[in-house]
ROVEX-107358 format. One record per residue (C-alpha): residue number from 1; residue in one letter; x negated, y, z negated. Coordinates in pm, 1 decimal. Each point is the difference from the previous one (the first is absolute). Example, Ala and Ser with C-alpha at 12.3 -4.5 7.8 and 13.67 -1.06 7.14 Angstrom:
<rs>
<r n="1" res="a" xx="-1230.0" yy="-450.0" zz="-780.0"/>
<r n="2" res="s" xx="-137.0" yy="344.0" zz="66.0"/>
</rs>
This chain:
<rs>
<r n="1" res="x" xx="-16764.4" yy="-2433.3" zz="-8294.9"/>
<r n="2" res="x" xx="-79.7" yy="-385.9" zz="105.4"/>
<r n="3" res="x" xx="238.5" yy="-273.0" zz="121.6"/>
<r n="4" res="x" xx="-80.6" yy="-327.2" zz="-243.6"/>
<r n="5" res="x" xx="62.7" yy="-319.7" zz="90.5"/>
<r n="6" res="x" xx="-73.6" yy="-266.3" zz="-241.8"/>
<r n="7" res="x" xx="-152.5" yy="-314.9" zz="205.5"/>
<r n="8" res="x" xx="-73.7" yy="-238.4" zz="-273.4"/>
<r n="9" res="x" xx="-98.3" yy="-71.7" zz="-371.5"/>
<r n="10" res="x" xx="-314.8" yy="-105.9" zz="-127.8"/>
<r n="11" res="x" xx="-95.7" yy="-253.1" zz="-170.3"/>
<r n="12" res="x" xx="-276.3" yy="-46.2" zz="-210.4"/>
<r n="13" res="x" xx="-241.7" yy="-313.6" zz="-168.1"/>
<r n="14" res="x" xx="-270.5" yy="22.0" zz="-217.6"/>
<r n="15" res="x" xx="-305.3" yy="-120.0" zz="61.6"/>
<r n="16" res="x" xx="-352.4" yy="-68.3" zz="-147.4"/>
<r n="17" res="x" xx="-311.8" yy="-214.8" zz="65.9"/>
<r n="18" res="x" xx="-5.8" yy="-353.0" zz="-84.6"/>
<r n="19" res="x" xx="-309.3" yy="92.1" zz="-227.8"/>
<r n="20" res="x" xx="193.8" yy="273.1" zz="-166.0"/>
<r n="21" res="x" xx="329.5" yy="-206.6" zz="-124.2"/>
<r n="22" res="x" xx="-264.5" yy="-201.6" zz="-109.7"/>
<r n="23" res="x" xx="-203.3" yy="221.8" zz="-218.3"/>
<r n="24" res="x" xx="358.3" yy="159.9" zz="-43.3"/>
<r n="25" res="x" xx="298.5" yy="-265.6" zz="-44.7"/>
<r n="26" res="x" xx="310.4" yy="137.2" zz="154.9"/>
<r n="27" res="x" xx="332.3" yy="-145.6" zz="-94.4"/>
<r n="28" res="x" xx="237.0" yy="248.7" zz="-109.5"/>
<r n="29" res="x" xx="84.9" yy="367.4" zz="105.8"/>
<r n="30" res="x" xx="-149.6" yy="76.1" zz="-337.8"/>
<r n="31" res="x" xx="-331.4" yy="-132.8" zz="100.7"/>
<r n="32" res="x" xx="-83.9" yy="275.6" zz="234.0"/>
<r n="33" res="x" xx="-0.3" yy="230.6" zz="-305.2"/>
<r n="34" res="x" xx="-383.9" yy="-160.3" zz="-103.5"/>
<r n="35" res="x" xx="-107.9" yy="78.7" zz="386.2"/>
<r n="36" res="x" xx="-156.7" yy="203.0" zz="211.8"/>
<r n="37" res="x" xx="290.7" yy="151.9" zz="245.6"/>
<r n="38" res="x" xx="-89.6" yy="153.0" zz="339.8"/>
<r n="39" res="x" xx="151.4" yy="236.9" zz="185.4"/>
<r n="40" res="x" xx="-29.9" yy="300.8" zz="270.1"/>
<r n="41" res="x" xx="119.5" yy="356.2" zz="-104.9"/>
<r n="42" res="x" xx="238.1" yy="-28.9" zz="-308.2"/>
<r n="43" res="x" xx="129.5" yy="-304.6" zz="-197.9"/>
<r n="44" res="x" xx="371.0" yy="43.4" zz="183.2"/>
<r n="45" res="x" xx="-6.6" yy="-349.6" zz="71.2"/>
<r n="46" res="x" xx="-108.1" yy="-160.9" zz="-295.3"/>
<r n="47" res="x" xx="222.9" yy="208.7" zz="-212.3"/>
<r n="48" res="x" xx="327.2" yy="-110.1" zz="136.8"/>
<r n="49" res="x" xx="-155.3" yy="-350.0" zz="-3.8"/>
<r n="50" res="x" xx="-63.3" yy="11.8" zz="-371.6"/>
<r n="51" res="x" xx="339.4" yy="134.7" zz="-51.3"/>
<r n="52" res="x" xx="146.8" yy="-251.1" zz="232.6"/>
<r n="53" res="x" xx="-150.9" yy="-264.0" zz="-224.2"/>
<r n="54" res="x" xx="136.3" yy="164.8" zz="-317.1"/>
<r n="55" res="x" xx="-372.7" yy="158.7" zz="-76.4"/>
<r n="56" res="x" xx="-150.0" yy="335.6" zz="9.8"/>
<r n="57" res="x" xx="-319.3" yy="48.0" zz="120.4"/>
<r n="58" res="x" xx="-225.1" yy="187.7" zz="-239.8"/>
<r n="59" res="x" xx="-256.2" yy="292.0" zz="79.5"/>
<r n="60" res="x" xx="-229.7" yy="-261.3" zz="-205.6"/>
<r n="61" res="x" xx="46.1" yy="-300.6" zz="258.2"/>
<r n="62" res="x" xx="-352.8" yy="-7.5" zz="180.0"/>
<r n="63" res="x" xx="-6.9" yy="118.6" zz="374.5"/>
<r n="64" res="x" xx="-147.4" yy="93.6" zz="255.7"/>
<r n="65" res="x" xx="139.9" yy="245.6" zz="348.2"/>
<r n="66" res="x" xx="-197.5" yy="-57.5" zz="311.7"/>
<r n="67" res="x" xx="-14.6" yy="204.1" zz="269.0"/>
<r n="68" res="x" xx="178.0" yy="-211.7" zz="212.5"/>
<r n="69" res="x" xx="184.9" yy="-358.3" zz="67.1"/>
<r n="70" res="x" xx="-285.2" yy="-125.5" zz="180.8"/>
<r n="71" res="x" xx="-222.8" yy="51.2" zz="-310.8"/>
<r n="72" res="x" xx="306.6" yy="-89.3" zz="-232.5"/>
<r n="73" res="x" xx="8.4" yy="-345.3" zz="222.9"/>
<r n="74" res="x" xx="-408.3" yy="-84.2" zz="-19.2"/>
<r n="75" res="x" xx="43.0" yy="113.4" zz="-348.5"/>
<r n="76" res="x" xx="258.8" yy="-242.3" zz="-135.1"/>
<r n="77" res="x" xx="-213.1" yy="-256.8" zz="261.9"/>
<r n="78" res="x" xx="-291.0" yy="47.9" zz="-190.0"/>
<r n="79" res="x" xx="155.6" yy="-42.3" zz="-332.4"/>
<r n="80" res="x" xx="39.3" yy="383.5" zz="-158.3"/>
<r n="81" res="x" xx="329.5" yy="-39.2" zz="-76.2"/>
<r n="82" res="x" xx="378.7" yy="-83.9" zz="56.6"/>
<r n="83" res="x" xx="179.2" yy="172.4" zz="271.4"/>
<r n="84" res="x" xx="362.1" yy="61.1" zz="157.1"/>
<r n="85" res="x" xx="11.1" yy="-16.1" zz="383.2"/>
<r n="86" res="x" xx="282.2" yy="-34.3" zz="287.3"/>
<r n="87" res="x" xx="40.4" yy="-348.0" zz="9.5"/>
<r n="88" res="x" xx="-31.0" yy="-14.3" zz="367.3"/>
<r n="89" res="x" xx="-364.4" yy="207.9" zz="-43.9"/>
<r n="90" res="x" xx="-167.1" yy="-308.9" zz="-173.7"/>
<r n="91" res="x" xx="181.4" yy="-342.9" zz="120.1"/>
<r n="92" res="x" xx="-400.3" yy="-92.7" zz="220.4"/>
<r n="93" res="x" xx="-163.7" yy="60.2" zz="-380.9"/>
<r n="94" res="x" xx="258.7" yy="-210.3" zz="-158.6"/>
<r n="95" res="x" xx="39.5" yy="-292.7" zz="298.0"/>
<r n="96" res="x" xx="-399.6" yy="41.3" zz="-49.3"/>
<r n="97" res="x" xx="-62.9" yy="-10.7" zz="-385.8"/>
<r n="98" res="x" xx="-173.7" yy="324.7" zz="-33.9"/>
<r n="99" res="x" xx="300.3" yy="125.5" zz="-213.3"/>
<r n="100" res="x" xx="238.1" yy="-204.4" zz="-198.7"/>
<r n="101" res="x" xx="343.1" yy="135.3" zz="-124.9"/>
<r n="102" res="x" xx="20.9" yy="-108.0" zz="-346.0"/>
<r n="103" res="x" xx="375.9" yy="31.0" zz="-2.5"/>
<r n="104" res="x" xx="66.8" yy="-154.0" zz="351.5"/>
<r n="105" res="x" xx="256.6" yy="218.9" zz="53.9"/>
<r n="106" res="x" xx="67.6" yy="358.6" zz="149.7"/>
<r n="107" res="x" xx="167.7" yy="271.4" zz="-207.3"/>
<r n="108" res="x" xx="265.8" yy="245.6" zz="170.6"/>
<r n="109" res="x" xx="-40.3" yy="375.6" zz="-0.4"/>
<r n="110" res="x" xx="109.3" yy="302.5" zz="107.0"/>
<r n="111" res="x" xx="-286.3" yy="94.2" zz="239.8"/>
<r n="112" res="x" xx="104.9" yy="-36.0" zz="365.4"/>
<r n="113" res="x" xx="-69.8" yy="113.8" zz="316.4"/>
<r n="114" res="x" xx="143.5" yy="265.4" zz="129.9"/>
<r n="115" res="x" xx="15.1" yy="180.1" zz="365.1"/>
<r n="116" res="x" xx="59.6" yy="360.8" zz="-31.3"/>
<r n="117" res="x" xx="19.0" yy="224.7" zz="284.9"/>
<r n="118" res="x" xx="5.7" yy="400.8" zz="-18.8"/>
<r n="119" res="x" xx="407.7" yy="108.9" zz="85.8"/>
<r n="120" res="x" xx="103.4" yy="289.6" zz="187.4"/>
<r n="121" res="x" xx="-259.6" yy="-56.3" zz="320.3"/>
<r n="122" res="x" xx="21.0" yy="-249.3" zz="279.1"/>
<r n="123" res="x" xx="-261.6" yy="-328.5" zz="-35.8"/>
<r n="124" res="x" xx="-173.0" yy="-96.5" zz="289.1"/>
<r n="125" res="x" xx="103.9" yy="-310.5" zz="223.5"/>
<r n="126" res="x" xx="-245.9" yy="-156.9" zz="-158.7"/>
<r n="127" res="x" xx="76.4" yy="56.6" zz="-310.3"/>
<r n="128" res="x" xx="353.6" yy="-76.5" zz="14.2"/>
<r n="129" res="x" xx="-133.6" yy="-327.4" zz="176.9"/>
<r n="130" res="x" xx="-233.7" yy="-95.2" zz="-282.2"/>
<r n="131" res="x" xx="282.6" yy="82.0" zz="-254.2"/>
<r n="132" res="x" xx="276.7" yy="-197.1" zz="143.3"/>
<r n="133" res="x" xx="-227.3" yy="-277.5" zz="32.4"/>
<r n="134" res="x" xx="-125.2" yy="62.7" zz="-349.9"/>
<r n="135" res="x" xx="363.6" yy="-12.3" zz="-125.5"/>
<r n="136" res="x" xx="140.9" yy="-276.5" zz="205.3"/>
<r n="137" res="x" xx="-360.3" yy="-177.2" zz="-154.4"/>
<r n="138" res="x" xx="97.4" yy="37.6" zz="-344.2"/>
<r n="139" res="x" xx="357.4" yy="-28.3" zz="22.9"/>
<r n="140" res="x" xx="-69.4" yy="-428.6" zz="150.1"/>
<r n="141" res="x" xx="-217.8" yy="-44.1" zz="-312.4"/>
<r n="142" res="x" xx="-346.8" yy="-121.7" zz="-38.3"/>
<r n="143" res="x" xx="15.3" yy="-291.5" zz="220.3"/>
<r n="144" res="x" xx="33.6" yy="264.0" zz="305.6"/>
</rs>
């Protein structure tokens, strides 16, 4: 019952605290099997990063879900643990040095963004406004 229109993938890095890779040296995909991994609401995103890495995350990897990606982001700050995030969400913490991306790289998925609008009713003006500008946004690419 929705129109979907896929805008754009995401991308994700991981990240930890400078004190954490220390107390925790990350080199290797592999690595992140002796950490602490943090998440919101399900491991979704660190599964299909372990598998993308030729790994399988195991129910005995230590972690920890927060109620939210603020906490998940003060968390991994403060040195609880290794975390996935957007890479856009966390480039000020990087360019700062309150998180360091062991790999220095980002890691393709298939999360994206998505608009979705209910079908079979008329939108608004505004809403077809905010859409076609939402569309024609992600159709130029990030630089827009």
């Amino acid at each position: 019952g929705f129109n979907v229109s896929r805008l754009w993938p995401e991308t994700l890095v991981v990240v930890c605290s400078p004190a954490y890779l220390r107390a925790h040296p990350i080199s290797a995909p592999r690595d992140l099997m002796g950490c602490t991994l943090l998440h919101v609401d399900d491991t979704r995103m660190w599964d299909e990063w372990f598998a993308d890495n030729g790994l399988t995350l195991s129910s005995s990897n230590a972690q920890m879900t927060l109620e939210d990606r603020h906490f998940q982001l003060s968390s991994t700050i403060n040195g609880l643990g290794v975390s996935l995030f957007a890479s856009w969400a966390v480039q000020d913490e990087l360019r700062k040095g309150e998180l360091i991306d062991p790999f220095g790289r980002q890691f393709e998925t298939s999360f994206a963004y998505h608009l979705v609008i209910p079908r079979g009713r008329r939108s608004s003006r505004h809403v077809e406004m905010f859409s076609n500008w939402l569309l024609d946004a992600a159709q130029k690419g990030p630089s827009a």
